[in-house]
C-alpha positions as CSV (number, residue, x, y, z in Angstrom):
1,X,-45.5,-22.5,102.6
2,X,-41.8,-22.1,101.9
3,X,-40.3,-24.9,98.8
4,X,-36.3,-24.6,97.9
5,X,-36.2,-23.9,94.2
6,X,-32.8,-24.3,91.9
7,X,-31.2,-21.5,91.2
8,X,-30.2,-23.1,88.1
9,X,-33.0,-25.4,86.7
10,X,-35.9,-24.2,88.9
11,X,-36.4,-27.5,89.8
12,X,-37.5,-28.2,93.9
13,X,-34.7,-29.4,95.5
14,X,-34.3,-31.6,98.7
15,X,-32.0,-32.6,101.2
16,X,-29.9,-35.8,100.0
17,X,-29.0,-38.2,102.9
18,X,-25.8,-39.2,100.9
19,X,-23.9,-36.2,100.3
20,X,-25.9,-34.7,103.1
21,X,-26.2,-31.8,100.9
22,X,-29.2,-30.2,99.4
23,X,-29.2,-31.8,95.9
24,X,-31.6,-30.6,92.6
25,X,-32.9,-34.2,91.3
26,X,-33.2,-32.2,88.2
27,X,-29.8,-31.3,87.3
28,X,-28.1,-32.6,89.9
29,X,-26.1,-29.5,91.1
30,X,-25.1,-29.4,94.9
31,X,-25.8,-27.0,97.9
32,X,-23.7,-27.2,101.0
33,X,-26.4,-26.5,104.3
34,X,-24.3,-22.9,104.8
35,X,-25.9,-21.6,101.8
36,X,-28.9,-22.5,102.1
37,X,-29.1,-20.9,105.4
38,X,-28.5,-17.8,103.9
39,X,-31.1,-18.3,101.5
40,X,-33.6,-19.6,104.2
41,X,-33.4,-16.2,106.1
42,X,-34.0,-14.2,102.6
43,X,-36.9,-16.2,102.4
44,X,-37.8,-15.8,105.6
45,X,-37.6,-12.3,105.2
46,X,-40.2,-11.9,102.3
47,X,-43.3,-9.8,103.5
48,X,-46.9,-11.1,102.9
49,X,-49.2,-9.7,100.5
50,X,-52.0,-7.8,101.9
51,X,-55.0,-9.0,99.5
52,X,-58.4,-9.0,101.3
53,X,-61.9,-10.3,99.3
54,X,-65.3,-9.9,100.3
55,X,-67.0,-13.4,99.0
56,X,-70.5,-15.2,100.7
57,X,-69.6,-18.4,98.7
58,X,-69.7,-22.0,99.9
59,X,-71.5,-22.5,103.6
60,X,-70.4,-22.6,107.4
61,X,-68.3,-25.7,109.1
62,X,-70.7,-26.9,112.0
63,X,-69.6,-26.5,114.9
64,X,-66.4,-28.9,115.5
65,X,-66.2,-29.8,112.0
66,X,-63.1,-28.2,110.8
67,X,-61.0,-28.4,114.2
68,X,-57.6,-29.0,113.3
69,X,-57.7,-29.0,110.0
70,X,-55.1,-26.9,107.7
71,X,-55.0,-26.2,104.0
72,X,-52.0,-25.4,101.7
73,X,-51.5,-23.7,98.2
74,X,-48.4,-25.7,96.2
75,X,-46.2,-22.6,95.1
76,X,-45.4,-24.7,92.1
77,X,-49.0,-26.1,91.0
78,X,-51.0,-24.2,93.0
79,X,-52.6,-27.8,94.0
80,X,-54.4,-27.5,97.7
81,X,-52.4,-29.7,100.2
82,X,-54.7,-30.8,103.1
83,X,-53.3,-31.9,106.5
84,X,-54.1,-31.6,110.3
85,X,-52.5,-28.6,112.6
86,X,-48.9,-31.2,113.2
87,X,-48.1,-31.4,109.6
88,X,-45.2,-29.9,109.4
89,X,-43.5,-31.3,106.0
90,X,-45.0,-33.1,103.4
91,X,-45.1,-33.5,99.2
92,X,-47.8,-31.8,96.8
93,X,-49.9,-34.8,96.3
94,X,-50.2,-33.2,92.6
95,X,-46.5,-32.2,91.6
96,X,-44.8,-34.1,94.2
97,X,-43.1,-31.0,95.1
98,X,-41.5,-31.4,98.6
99,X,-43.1,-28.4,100.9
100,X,-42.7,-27.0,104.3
101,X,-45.1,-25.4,106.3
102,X,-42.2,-22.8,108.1
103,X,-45.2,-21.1,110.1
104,X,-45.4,-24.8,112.2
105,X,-41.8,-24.5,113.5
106,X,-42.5,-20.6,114.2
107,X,-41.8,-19.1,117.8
108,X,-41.9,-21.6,120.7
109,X,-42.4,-24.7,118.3
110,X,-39.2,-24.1,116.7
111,X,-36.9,-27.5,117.2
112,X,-33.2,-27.2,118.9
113,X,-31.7,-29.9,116.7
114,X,-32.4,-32.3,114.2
115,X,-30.4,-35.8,113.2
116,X,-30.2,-35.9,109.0
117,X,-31.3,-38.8,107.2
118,X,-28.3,-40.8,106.5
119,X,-30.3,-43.5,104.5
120,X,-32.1,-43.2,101.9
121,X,-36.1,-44.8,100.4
122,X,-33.7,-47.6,99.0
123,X,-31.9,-48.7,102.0
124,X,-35.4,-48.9,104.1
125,X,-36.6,-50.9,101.1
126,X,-33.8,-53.5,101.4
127,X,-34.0,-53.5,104.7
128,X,-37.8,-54.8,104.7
129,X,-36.3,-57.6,102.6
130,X,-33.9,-58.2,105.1
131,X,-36.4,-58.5,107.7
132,X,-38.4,-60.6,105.9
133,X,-35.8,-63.2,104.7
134,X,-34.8,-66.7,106.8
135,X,-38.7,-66.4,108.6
136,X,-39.5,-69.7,108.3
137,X,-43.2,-69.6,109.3
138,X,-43.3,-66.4,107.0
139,X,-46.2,-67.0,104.8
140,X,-44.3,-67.1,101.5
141,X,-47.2,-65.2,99.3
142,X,-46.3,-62.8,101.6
143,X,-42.9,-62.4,100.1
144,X,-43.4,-63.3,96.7
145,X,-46.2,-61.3,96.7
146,X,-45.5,-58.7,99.2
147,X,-45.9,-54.9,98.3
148,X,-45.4,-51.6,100.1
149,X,-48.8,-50.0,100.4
150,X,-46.6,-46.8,101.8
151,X,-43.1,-45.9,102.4
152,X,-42.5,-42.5,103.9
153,X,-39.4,-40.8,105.7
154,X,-40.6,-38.7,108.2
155,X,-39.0,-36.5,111.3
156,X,-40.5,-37.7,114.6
157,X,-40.3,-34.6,117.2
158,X,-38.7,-36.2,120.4
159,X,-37.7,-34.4,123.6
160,X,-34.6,-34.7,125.0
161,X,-34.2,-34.5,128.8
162,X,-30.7,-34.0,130.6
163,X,-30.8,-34.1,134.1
164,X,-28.4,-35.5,137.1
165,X,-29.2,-38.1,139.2
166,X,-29.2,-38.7,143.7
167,X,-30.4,-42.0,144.0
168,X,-30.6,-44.3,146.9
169,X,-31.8,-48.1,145.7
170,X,-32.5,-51.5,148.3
171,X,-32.3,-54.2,146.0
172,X,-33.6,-58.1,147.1
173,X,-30.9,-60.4,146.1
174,X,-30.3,-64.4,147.1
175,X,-27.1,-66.8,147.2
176,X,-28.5,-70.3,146.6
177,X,-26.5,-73.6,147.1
178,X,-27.5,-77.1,146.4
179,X,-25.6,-80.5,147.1
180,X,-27.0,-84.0,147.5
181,X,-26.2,-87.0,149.1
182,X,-27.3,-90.8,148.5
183,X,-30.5,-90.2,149.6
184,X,-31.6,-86.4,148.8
185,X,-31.1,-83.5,146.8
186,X,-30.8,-80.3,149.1
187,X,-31.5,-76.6,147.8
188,X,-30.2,-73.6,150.7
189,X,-31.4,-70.6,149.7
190,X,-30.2,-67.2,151.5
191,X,-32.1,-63.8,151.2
192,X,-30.4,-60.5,151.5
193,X,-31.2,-57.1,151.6
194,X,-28.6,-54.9,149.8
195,X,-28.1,-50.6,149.8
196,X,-26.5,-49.0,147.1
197,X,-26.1,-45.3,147.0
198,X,-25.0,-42.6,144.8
199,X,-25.0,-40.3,141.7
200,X,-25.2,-40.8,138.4
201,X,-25.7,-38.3,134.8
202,X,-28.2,-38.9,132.0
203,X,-27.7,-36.8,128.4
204,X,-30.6,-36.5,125.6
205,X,-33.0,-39.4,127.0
206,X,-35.6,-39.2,124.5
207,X,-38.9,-39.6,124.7
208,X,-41.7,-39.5,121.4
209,X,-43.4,-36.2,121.3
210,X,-45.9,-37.7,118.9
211,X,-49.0,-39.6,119.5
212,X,-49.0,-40.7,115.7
213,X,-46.0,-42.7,116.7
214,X,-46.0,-45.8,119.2
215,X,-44.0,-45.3,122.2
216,X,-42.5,-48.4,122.0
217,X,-42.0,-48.6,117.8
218,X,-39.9,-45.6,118.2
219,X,-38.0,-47.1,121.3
220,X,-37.3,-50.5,119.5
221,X,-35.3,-48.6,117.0
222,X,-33.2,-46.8,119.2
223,X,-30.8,-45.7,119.9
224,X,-29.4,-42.9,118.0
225,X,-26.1,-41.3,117.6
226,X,-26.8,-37.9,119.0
227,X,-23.1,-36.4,118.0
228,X,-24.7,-36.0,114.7
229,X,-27.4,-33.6,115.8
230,X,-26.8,-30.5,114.1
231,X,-28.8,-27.3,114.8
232,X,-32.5,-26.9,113.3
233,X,-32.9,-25.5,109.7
234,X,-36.3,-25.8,107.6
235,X,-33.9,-27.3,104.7
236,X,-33.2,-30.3,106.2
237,X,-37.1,-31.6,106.0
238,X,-37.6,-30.6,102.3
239,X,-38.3,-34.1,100.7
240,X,-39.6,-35.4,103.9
241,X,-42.4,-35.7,106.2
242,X,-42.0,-33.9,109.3
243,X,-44.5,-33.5,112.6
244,X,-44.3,-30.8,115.2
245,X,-45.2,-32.4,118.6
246,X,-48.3,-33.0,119.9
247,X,-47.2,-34.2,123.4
248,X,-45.5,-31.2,125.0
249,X,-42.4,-31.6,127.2
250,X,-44.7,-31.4,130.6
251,X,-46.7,-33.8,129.3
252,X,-43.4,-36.6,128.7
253,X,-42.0,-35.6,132.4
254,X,-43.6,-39.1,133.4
255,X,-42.1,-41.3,130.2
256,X,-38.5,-39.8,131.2
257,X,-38.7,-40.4,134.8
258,X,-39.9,-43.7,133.6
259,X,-37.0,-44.2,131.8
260,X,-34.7,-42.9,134.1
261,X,-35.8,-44.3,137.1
262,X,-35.5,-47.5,135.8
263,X,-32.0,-47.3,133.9
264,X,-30.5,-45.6,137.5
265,X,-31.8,-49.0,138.9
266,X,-30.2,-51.0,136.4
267,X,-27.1,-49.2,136.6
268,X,-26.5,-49.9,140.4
269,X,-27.8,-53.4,139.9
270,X,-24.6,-54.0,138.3
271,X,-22.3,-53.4,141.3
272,X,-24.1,-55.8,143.3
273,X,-22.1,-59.1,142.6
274,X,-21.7,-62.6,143.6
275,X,-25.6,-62.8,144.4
276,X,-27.7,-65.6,142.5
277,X,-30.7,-63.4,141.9
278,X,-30.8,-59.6,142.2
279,X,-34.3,-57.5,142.2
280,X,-35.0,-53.9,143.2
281,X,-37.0,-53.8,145.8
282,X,-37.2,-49.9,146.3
283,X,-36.2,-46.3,145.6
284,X,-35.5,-42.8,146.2
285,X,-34.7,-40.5,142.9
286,X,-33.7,-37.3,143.4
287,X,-33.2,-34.4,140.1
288,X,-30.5,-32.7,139.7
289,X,-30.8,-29.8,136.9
290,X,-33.4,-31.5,134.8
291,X,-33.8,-29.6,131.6
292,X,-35.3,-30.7,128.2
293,X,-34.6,-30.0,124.4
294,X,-36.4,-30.2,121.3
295,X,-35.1,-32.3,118.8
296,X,-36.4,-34.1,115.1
297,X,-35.4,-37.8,114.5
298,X,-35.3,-39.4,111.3
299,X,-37.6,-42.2,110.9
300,X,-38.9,-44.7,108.1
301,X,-42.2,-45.7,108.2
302,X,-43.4,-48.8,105.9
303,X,-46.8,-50.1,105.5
304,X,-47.9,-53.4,103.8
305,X,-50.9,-55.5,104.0
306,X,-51.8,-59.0,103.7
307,X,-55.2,-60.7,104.3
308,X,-56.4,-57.7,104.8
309,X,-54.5,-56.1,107.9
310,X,-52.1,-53.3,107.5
311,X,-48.4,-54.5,108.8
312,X,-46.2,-51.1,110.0
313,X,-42.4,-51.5,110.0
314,X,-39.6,-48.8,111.3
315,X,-36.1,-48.1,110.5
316,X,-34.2,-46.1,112.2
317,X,-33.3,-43.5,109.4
318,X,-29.7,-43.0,110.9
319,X,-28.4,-46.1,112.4
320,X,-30.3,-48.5,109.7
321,X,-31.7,-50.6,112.6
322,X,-35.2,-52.3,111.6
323,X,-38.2,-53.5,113.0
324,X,-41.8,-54.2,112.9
325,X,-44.1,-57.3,113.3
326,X,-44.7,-60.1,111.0
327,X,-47.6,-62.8,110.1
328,X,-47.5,-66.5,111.0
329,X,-48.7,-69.1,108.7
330,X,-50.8,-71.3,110.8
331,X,-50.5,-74.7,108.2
332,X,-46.7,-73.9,108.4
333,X,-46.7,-73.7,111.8
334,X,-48.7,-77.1,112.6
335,X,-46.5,-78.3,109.9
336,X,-43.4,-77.5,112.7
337,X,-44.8,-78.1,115.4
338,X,-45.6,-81.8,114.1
339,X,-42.1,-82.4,112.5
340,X,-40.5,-81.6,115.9
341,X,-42.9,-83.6,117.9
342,X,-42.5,-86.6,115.5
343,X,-38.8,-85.7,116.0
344,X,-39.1,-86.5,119.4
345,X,-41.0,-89.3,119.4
346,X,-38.7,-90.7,117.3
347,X,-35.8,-89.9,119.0
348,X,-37.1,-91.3,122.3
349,X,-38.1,-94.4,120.4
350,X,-34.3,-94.8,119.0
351,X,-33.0,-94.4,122.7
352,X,-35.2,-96.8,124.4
353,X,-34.5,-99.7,121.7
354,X,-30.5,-99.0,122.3
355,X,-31.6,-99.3,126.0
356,X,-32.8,-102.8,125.5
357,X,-30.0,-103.9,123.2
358,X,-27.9,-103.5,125.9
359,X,-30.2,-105.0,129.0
360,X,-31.5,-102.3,131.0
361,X,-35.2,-102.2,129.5
């Protein structure tokens, strides 16, 4: 367990998106990231006491029972803190003292980089009101009465994969021409096959490293400005929530190749012009150099419920961008979907009357 006390209060401190500084909410004073790296090593440094008990109290896990599970003592309360073997950051559920588990990020598990929070509880909070505002078939209890079960800011462990690109692509395109005359409408449609060759770079595609997180949650929210990536220290998760990975790099060779595969396709789609449709019909990806990092994003995670199911939201804790699903009122929805039918009706009533004012009906 490692927590960042104030030299001057005593007070935890924890890193403050704003001044993107470690901050004391006690008294306020300041710490540029420089210092505190000093002070992480001295910490780091600290031997462990060697205090050994012989005890026969309590009675064995069965077999299975306790796999995975990992228990804390708060520095500052001495409270247990409970969590499962990816916890990496959290809060003492009893002081509220922000805590990092440094033996998580120890050796090979040890991040590359990390992207600072840049926005704060607050901003995720207004942008949840953002989202939910101008939804018309938003139930409205749900706004009036809406409240955040949970709002959390956690680092989500992504790996970043760099690699350089041979690629030969056939795409299926089509030219298609119609004309009429006094008797028929005529449609021509031409089918091609089209090559396109070449090379092509990719930097930092990420790809989630945690199954706690959905793939595609963490894609909507991208994507992230990776010239503020800064290089790894345990400081920067104090007051946050932070995993280790789960899903090792081997094990997200697939989701990048994925991902790459299919940008290199889009990318050379976009030379082949003056085609009406243009589909890829086939191929051949070749690695240049392929290498991965390991890097922590900042994410907000929101929970709410209504009608009893539990609603997740995202924001992207650098970039501010938002997302999540939302509820449909049903009676507000048949209430639309009848206006705009009776819309129509009425609107194909007004045009056939004006049709027979003038004679043709």
């Amino acid at each position: 367990m490692q927590e960042y006390k104030c030299p001057c209060c005593g007070g935890a401190i924890e890193f403050d998106s704003g001044s993107q500084k470690m901050k004391c909410p006690y008294c306020s004073t300041e710490f540029d990231m420089e210092t505190l790296a000093l002070y992480d090593a001295e910490l780091h440094s600290d031997a462990a006491d060697s205090m050994e008990w012989e005890t026969a109290a309590g009675c064995a896990w069965q077999e299975g029972e306790a796999d995975g599970l990992r228990t804390y003592v708060c520095n500052s309360c001495g409270g247990e803190i409970v969590g499962d073997e990816n916890t990496a950051a959290t809060a003492c559920p009893f002081c509220g003292n922000p805590v990092v588990m440094t033996g998580q990020f120890s050796g090979a598990l040890k991040p590359d980089l990390v992207i600072p929070f840049q926005l704060d509880k607050k901003a995720a909070k207004a942008a949840l009101m953002r989202h939910l505002s101008g939804k018309r078939l938003l139930p409205k209890i749900f706004k009036d009465q809406n409240h955040i079960d949970e709002i959390k800011g956690v680092y989500v462990p992504f790996w970043l994969f760099d690699t350089d690109v041979d690629a030969q692509v056939r795409y299926r395109a089509t030219r298609v021409r119609t004309w009429s005359d006094s008797r028929y409408d005529y449609t021509e449609t031409q089918y091609y096959l089209v090559h396109r060759g070449g090379s092509i770079g990719f930097s930092n595609v990420p790809v989630d490293g945690s199954t706690k997180m959905a793939d595609d949650l963490m894609e909507s929210i991208e994507p992230y400005n990776i010239a503020d990536a800064v290089d790894f220290q345990t400081a920067y998760l104090a007051g946050y929530m932070a995993d280790k990975y789960d899903v090792d790099a081997e094990q997200s060779v697939d989701r990048a190749n994925e991902r790459v595969k299919r940008s290199t396709e889009e990318a050379f789609a976009a030379t082949v012009q003056g085609y009406t449709t243009v589909q890829a019909d086939s191929s051949n990806i070749r690695l240049r150099g392929g290498k991965a990092k390991y890097a922590l994003y900042p994410v907000w995670i929101l929970h709410t419920t209504w009608q009893g199911k539990n609603y997740i939201f995202a924001m992207n804790g650098q970039t501010g961008k938002f997302v999540g699903d939302l509820p449909v009122d049903k009676s507000a929805a048949a209430k639309w979907t009848m206006g705009l039918t009776a819309a129509a009706g009425a609107a194909a009533y007004g045009v056939a009357w004006l049709l027979h004012l003038i004679g043709i009906l």
